[in-house]
Each structure stands twice: as structure tokens, then as C-alpha cells.
C-alpha positions as CSV (number, residue, x, y, z in Angstrom):
1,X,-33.0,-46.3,31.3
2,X,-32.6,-42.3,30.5
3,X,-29.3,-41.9,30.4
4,X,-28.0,-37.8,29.4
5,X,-24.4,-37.4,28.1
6,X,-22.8,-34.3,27.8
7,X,-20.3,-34.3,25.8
8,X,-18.2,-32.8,22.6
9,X,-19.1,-33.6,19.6
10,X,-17.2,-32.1,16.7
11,X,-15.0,-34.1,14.4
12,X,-12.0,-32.4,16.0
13,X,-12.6,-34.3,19.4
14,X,-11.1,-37.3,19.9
15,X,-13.3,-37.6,23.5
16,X,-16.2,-37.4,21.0
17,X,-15.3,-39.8,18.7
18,X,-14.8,-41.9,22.4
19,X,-18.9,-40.7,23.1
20,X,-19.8,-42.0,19.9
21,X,-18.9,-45.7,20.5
22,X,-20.7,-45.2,23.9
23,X,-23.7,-44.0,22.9
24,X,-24.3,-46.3,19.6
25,X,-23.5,-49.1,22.3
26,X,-26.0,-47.7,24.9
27,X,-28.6,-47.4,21.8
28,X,-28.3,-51.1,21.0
29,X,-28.7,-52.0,24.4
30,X,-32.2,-50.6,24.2
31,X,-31.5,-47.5,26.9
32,X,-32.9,-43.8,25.9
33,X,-29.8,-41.4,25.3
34,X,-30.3,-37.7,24.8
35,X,-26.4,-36.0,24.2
36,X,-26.0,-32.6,25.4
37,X,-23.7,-30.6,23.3
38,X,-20.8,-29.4,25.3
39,X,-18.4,-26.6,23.2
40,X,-17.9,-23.1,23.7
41,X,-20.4,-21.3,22.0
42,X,-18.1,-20.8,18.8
43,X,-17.7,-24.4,18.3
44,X,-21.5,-25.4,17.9
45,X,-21.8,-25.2,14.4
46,X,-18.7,-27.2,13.7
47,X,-19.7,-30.3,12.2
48,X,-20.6,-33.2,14.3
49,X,-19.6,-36.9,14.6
50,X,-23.0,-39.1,13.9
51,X,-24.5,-39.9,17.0
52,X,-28.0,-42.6,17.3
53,X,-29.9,-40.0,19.1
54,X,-31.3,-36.4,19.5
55,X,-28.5,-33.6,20.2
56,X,-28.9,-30.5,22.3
57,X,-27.0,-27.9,22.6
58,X,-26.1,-27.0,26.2
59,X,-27.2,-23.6,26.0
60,X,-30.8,-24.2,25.6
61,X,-31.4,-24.4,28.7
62,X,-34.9,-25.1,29.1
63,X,-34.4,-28.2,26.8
64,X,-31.5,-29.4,29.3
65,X,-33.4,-28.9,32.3
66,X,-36.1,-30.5,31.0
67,X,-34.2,-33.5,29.7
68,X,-32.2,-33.7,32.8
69,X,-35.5,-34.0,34.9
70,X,-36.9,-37.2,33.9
71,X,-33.1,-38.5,33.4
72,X,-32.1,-41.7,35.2
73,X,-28.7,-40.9,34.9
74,X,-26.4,-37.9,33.8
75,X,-23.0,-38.2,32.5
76,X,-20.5,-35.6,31.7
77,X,-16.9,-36.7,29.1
78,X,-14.6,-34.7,30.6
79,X,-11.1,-33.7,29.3
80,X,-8.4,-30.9,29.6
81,X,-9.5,-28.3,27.4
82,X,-12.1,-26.4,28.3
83,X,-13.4,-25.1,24.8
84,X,-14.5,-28.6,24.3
85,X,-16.2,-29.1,27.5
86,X,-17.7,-25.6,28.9
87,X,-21.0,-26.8,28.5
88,X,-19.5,-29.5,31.4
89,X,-18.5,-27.0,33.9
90,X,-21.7,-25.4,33.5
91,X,-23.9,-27.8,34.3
92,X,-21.7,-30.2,37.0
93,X,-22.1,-28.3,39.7
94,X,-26.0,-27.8,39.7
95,X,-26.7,-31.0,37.9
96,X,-24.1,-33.6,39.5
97,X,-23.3,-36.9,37.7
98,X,-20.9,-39.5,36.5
99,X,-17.8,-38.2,35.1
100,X,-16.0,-40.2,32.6
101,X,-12.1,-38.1,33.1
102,X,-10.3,-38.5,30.2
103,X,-7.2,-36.9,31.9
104,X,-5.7,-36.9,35.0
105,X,-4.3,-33.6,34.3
106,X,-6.8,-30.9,33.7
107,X,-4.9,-27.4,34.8
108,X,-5.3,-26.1,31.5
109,X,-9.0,-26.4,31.6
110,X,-9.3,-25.0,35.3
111,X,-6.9,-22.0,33.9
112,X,-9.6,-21.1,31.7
113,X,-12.7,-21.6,34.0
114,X,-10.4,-18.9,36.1
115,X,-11.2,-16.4,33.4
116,X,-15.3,-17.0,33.9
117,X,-15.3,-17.5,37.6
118,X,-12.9,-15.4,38.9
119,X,-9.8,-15.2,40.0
120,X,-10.5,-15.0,43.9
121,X,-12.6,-18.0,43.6
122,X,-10.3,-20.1,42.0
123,X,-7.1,-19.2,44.5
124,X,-9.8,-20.5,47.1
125,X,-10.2,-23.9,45.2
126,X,-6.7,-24.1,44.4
127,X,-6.0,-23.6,48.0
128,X,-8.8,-26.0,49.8
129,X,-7.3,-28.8,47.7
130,X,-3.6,-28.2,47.6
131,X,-2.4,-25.1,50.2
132,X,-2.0,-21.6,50.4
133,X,1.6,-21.9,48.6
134,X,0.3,-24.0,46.1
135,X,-2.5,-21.5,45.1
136,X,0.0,-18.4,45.1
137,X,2.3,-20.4,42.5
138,X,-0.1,-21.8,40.2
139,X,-1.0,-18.9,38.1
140,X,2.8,-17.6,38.1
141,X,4.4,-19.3,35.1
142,X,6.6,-17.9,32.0
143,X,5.5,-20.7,29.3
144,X,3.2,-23.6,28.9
145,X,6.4,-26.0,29.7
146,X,6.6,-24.8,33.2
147,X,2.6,-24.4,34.2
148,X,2.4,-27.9,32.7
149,X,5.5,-29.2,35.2
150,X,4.5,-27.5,37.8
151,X,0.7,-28.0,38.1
152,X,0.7,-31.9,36.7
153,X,2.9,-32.4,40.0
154,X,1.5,-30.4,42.3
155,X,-1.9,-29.5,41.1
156,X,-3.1,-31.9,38.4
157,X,-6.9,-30.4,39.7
158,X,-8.6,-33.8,39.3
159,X,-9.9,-33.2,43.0
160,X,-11.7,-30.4,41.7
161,X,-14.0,-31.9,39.3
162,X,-14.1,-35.5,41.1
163,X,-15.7,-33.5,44.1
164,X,-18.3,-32.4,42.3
165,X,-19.5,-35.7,40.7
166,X,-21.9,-38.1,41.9
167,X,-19.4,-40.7,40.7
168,X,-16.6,-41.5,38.6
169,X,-15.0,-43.4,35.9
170,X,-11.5,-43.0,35.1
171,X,-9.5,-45.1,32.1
172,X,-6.5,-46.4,34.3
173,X,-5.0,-46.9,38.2
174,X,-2.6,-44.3,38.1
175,X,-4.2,-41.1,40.1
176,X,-6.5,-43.1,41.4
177,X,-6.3,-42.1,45.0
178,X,-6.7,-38.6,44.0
179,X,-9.9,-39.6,43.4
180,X,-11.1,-41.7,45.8
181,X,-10.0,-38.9,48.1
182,X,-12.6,-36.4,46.5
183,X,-15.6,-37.9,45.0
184,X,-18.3,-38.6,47.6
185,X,-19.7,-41.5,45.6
186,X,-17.9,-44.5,43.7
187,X,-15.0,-44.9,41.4
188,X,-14.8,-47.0,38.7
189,X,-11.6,-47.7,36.6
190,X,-13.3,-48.8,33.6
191,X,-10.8,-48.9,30.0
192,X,-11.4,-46.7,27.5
193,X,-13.1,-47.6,24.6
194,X,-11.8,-47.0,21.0
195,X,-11.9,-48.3,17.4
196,X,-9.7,-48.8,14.2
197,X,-12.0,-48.3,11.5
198,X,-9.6,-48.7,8.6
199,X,-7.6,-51.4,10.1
200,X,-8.4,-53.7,7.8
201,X,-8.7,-51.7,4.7
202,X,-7.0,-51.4,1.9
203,X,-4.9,-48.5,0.8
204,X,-3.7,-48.4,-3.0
205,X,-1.0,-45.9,-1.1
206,X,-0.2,-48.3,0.8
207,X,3.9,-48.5,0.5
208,X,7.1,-48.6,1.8
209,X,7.7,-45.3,3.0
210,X,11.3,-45.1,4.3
211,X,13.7,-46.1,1.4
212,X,13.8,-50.1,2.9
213,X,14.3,-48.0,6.8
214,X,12.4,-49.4,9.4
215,X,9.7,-46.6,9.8
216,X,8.6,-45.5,13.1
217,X,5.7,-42.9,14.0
218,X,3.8,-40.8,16.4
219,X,0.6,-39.0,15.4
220,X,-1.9,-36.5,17.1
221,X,-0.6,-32.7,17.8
222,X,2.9,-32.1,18.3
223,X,4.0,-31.1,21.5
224,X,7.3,-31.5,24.3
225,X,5.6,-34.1,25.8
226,X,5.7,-36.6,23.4
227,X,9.2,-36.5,23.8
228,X,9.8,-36.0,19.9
229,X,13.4,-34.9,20.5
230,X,14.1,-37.3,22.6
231,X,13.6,-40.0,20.1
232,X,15.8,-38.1,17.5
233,X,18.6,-38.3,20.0
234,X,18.5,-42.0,20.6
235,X,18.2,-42.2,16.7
236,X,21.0,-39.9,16.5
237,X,23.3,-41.7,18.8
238,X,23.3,-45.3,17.1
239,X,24.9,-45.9,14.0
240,X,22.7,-48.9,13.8
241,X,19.4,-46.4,14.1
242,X,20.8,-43.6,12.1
243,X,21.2,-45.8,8.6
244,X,18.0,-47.8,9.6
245,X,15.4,-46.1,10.8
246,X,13.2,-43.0,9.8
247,X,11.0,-41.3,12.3
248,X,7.5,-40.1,10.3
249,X,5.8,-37.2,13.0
250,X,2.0,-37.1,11.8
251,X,0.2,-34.0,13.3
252,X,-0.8,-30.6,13.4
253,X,2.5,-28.8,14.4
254,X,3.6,-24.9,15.0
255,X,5.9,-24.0,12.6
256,X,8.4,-22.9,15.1
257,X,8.5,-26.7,16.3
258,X,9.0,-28.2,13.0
259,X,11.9,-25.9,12.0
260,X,13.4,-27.1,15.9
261,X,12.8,-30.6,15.2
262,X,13.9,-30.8,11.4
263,X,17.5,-28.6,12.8
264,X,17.9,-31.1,15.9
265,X,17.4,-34.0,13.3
266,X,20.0,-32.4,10.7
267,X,22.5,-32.3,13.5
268,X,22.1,-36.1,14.6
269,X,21.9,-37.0,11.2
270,X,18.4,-38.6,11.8
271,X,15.9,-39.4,8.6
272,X,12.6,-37.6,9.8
273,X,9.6,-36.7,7.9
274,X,7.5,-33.9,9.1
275,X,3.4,-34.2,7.8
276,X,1.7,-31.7,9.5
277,X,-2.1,-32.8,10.0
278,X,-4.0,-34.8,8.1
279,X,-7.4,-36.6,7.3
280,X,-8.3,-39.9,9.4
281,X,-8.0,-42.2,6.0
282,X,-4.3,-40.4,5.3
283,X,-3.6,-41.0,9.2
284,X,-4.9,-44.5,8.9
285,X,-2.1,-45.5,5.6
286,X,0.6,-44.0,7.8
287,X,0.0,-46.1,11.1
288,X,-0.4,-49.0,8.8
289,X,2.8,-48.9,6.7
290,X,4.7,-48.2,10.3
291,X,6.7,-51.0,11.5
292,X,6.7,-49.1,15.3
293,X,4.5,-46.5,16.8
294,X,6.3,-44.2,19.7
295,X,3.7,-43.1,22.1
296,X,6.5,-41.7,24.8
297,X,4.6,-39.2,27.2
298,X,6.4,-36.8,29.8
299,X,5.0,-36.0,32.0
300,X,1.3,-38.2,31.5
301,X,-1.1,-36.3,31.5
302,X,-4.4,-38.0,30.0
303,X,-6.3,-41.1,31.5
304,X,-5.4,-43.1,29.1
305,X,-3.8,-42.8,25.5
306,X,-6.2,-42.9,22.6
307,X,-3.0,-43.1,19.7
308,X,-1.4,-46.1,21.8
309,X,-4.9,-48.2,21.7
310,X,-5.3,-47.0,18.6
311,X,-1.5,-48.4,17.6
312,X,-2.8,-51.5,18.9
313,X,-5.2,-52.3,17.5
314,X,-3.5,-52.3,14.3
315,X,-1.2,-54.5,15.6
316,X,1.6,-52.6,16.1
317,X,4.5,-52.7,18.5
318,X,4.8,-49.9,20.3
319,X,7.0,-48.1,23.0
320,X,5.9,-46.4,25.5
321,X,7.2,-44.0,28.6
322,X,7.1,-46.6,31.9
323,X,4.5,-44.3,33.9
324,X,0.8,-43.8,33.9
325,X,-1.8,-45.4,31.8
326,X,1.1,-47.4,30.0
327,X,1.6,-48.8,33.6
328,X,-1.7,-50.8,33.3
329,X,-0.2,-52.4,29.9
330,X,1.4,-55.8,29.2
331,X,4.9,-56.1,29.2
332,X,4.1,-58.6,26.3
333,X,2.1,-55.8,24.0
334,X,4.6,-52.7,24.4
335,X,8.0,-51.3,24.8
336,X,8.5,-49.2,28.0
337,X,10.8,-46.7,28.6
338,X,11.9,-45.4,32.0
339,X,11.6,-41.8,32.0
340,X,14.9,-41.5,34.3
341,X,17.0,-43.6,30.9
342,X,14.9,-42.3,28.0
343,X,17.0,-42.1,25.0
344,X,19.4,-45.3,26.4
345,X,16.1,-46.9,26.5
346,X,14.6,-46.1,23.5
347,X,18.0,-46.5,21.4
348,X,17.9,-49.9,23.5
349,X,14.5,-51.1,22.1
350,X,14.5,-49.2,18.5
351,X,17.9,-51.3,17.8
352,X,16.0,-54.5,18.9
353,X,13.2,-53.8,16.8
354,X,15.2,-53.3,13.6
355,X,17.3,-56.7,14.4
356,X,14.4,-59.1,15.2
357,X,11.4,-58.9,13.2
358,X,9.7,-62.1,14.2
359,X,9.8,-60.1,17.6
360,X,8.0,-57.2,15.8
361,X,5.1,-59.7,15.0
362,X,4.4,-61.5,18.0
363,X,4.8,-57.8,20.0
364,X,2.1,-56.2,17.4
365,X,-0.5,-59.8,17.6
366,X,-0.4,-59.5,21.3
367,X,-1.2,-56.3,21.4
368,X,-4.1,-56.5,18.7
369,X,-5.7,-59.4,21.1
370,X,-5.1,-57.2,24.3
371,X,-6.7,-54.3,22.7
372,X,-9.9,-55.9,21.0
373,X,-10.6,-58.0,24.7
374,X,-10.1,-54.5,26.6
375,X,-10.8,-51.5,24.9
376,X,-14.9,-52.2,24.2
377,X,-17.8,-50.1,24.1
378,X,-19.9,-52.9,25.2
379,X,-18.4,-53.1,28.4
380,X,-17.9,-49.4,28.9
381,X,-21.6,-49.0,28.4
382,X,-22.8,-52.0,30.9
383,X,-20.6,-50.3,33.6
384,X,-22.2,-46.9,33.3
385,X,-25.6,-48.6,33.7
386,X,-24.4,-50.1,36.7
387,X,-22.9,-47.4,38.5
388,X,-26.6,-46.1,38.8
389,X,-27.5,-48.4,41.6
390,X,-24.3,-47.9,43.3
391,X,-24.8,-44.0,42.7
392,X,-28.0,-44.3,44.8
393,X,-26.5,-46.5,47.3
394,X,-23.7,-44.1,47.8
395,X,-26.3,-41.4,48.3
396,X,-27.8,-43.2,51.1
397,X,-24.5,-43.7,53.0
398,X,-23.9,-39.8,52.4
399,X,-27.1,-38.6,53.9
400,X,-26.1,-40.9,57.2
401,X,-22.9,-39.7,57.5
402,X,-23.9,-35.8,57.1
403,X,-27.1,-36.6,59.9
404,X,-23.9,-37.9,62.0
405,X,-21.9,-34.9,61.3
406,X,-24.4,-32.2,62.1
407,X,-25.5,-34.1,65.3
408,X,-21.7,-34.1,66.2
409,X,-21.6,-30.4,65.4
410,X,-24.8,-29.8,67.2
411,X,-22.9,-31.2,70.6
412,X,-20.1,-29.1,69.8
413,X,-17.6,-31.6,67.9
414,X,-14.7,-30.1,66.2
415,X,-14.3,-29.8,62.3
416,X,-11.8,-33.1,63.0
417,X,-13.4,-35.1,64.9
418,X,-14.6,-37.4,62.8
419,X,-11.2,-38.5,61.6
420,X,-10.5,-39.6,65.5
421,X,-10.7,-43.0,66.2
422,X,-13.1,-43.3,69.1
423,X,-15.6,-41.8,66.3
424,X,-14.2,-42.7,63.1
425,X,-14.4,-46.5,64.3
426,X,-18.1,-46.6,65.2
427,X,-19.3,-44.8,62.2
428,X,-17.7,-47.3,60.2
429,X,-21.3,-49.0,60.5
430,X,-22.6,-47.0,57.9
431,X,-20.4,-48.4,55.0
């Protein structure tokens, strides 16, 4: 099979580091895989991650509409951030495919595809999904922390991308109806694929880096809603916690936020360290000398959470917020926090870790096995394959339904009618 991924590719994205597993994995199962380049155009020179195949950039467009054209199937890695993924929204709605969603949230990257298409033509998409009121709000936010609370609630715009895919796959349940509700084709919830690549190396770093503490972590970029204050305040407010454990933040970080968190974690009286970003093999010694990874999210935005698999599959145990993507995970392989008793819940479980470190081991092996059983490219690249024949069969059932619709209209049926029972029943045939 053809198969034509568009996709980011730069060492920055974490989504392509996702597409590279895929595509090695669809190489070795003998398909033909052409990736189509998917950055804004100042991102196209940045250096790539090493795909198996021939890359094109998505705006050569005679190359892509020539590739695309003796394709079997087209997918598109989508995620919320739109300098990543133009080349995506460029090509979706003429060329309509599988989407893989990497979030569930994906305001910020309909914010900037405002800016290209207008700003009349996105109030009319906000509103055919979610209502005039909604459409008049959306834009009319102070700060990132209120767009982000408002939209992920009330306009998360997954509809707007599923409606115009052929199919797709999405990494967990949560959301899921969304989704069903939009795409005209099939829906997959297939797990997102990942890798440790230095899990079993070994670092002559490699130490004890919190003074005989128990040393917890979160990595990737620092922002609100991985809830890094919140974790300094149930530090804070244990005795047991503050003389026990140190909290290591491993990210690219605003300076502004690290002088906030380093002055909340003065006033608690909390032992933090404050990295700022750093290289994958540096990143890979940290998660390995961590006795707990914290991977709280609030609100979820993302499909599914590449630093918790990742966490994992290095055997760690880690805590997570009780809602989205962590949903789908064992109660056996991580910590869950209810996001209505966050810091009593965290203090709850950071205190249990530090006491019982038998516990710590068992938690981290069960989630290592979970992880290496669920979180494979192999599988991820059978599925896509499949969803080709149910692609076309979906397409089949869409062409009846729309000759049923226009006859309806034809004998003057409402825009409704179809919903009513004396028709909707009948027409059930066709599924």
C-alpha cells in the first residue's frame, strides 16, 4: 500500500518523534510511505528526525498532488499548534484523510488558522458547532489561562477538524463522542505509540540527586497546567514531604515562571530544582535517577500524554490528575489525583511513596509491562492499514445516505427530517 503522512518533522516535535516510530514500522511492513512535510514555512529548514522514506515539503505542491494521486491512503498527525501542522490545514480540506489527533483540545491552533482565513469565517465555524454565544466569546479573552478554560470546556474545536476527515484515530476514550458526532467515517481509539530509547543505558551521571530526598519530576515545557504549584503546596504542607522530598522541574520555562515557582517554593519551604531545557540524553539521566514522575494535567488537553508513557516505560511510578487520557490507565500502574482534592491527594500519595518503597517497585514494573504491551508502533501501524477498507466502506454508506437526503429534499422534507423516527428508523438499512 501507498500510504502519505503529513506530518512535522523537526527535532522539536514530540508528534514527529510519534511519526517516526510509525513510519519505520509501516516501512518494515513492506508498505510505500512518502511524508509530507507539515511546518510553517520558517520551520522547514530546521533539522529533521530520520525518517525511512522520501520527504516533501508541503509547499511543493505539484510534488503533493502528484503523490497524493496514486496514494492509497492519506494521513494527516495532528496536534494543537499550528506552526507545526499548517501544512495540515492546508491540505485536509481538499485532500481528506485519516487524522491521527494528538489533542483533544486544539483552540490554540484554530486561533491561528483565524489569522489566515478570516475572522468572519471562523465566527461561522465556531458558531455551526457550538452557538452564536459561543462564537461571540471565543475570541474575547485577557490571557492564555482564561482562552484555555474557556475554549477546552466549551469549544475544545475537535469537531472542526474531525468533520473534515475521512476517518479518525484518537489515543484515548475521553472526547470520544465529540468525535463520533463529527466525522462522517470511522473512529478508531488506537494508543499512542512511543519509545524510551535510553531506558536501559548507562549514565556515568547517573546519581543521587536530592541529598538522600526522594526525588520527584515533571519534564516537557512549563506551563499552569501541569499544576507545578500545586505540587509545591502539598510538598509544602507535610512535614513528612518537606524534609523528604525534592521536586526537580525539567523544561523550557519563561523566566517570569521560574522566579514565581522558586518564591512559592521559598515560602513552603519546599526543596525544588529549576533546569530549564535540556538535551534528550540529559532528559533521559533525570527521569532515570527519579524515584516518581508527576504528570498532573488541568485541564487535559492532549490525546494522550507522551511524558507519562514515556515515565513508564522507565518504570516509574507515577501520579497522575484522575481525568482524561489517565482515565484509560491502570489503577495498578499510576497514582491519580482528583482534580476537586488535588494537593490533599497528592500530599496523600507523595507521603505513601516516601514510606513504602517496595510499593514504589511493583507500581514502576507494572507500569513498564502495561506500557511495552500498549504503547507499540506495530500495532498503530496495522490499524492505519486497516481503516482503509473501513474508509471505503464508510464512503459507500455516505453516498446512500446523501442520494436519500436529496430525494427527501427533492419531495420537500425539512432540514430535520431525517432525525424523525418514521424516517430515521427505515434508513437504518443502510448501516
Amino acid at each position: 500500500m501507498k500510504i502519505v503522512l503529513f506530518t512535522p518533522v523537526a527535532l522539536a516535535s514530540a508528534i514527529g518523534r510519534v511519526s517516526k516510530l510509525i513510519v519505520s514500522e509501516l516501512v518494515r511492513q513492506h508498505h510505500e510511505v512518502v511524508v509530507v512535510r507539515a511546518e510553517a514555512l520558517d520551520l522547514l529548514e530546521k533539522q529533521p528526525h530520520a525518517f525511512p522514506c522520501r520527504i516533501i515539503d508541503w509547499n511543493e505542491f505539484d510534488k503533493v498532488r502528484k503523490t497524493t494521486n496514486s496514494a492509497d491512503l492519506v494521513v494527516y498527525q495532528v496536534g494543537d499548534n499550528l506552526n507545526f501542522h499548517w501544512g495540515c490545514l492546508h491540505w485536509l480540506e481538499a485532500l481528506p484523510g485519516v487524522v491521527c489527533l494528538h489533542d483533544c483540545f486544539l483552540g490554540h491552533l484554530f486561533w491561528g488558522w483565524a489569522v489566515k482565513i478570516g475572522r468572519a469565517d471562523a465566527h461561522s465555524i465556531i458558531e455551526i458547532n457550538y452557538g452564536t454565544q459561543v462564537s461571540h466569546r471565543f475570541f474575547d479573552h485577557g490571557d492564555s489561562a482564561s482562552f484555555i478554560s474557556y475554549a477546552s470546556a466549551s469549544a475544545p474545536m475537535t469537531e472542526w477538524i474531525a468533520s473534515m476527515a475521512s476517518a479518525v484515530v484518537v489515543h484515548s476514550s475521553w472526547a470520544i463522542e465529540r468525535i463520533l458526532n463529527s466525522c462522517p467515517g470511522p473512529v478508531a481509539i488506537i494508543p499512542l505509540p512511543y519509545d524510551a530509547p535510553f531506558a536501559h543505558a548507562s549514565f556515568a551521571e547517573k546519581r543521587s540527586l536530592s541529598q538522600g530526598r526522594l526525588t520527584g519530576l515533571t519534564i516537557g515545557y512549563v506551563n499552569p497546567n501541569k499544576r507545578y504549584a500545586q505540587v509545591i503546596e502539598a510538598v509544602g504542607s507535610s512535614s513528612v514531604l518537606r524534609d523528604g522530598f525534592c521536586y526537580r522541574i525539567v523544561g523550557q520555562i519563561e523566566p517570569q515562571m521560574a522566579v514565581e515557582l522558586q518564591v512559592l517554593a521559598d515560602k513552603r519551604g519546599v526543596a525544588i530544582v529549576i533546569t530549564g531545557a535540556v538535551d534528550d540524553e540529559r532528559l533521559a539521566s533525570e527521569i532515570q535517577s527519579a524515584d516518581v514522575m508527576c504528570c498532573l494535567r488541568w485541564p487535559a488537553l492532549e490525546a494522550a500524554s507522551a511524558s507519562t508513557i514515556e515515565a513508564m516505560l522507565y518504570a516509574k511510578p507515577t501520579v497522575v490528575t484522575d481525568t482524561g487520557f489517565y482515565r484509560d490507565l491502570p489503577v495498578e500502574c499510576v497514582l491519580k489525583v482528583s482534580p476537586d482534592m488535588e494537593v490533599a491527594d497528592l500530599q496523600r500519595h507523595l507521603e505513601s511513596l516516601i514510606a513504602d518503597p517496595a510499593r514504589r517497585d511493583a507500581m514502576g514494573q507494572a507500569a513498564q509491562k502495561y506500557a511495552l504491551e500498549t504503547f507499540r508502533a506495530d500495532v498503530y501501524a496495522e490499524r492505519l492499514v486497516q481503516m482503509k477498507r473501513e474508509i471505503d466502506q464508510a464512503v459507500i454508506i455516505c453516498n446512500v445516505a446523501r442520494g436519500f437526503a436529496q430525494q427527501l429534499k427533492k419531495w420537500g422534507a425539512e432540514p430535520n427530517s431525517c432525525t424523525t423516527e418514521v424516517i430515521a428508523s427505515p434508513l437504518s438499512i443502510i448501516q
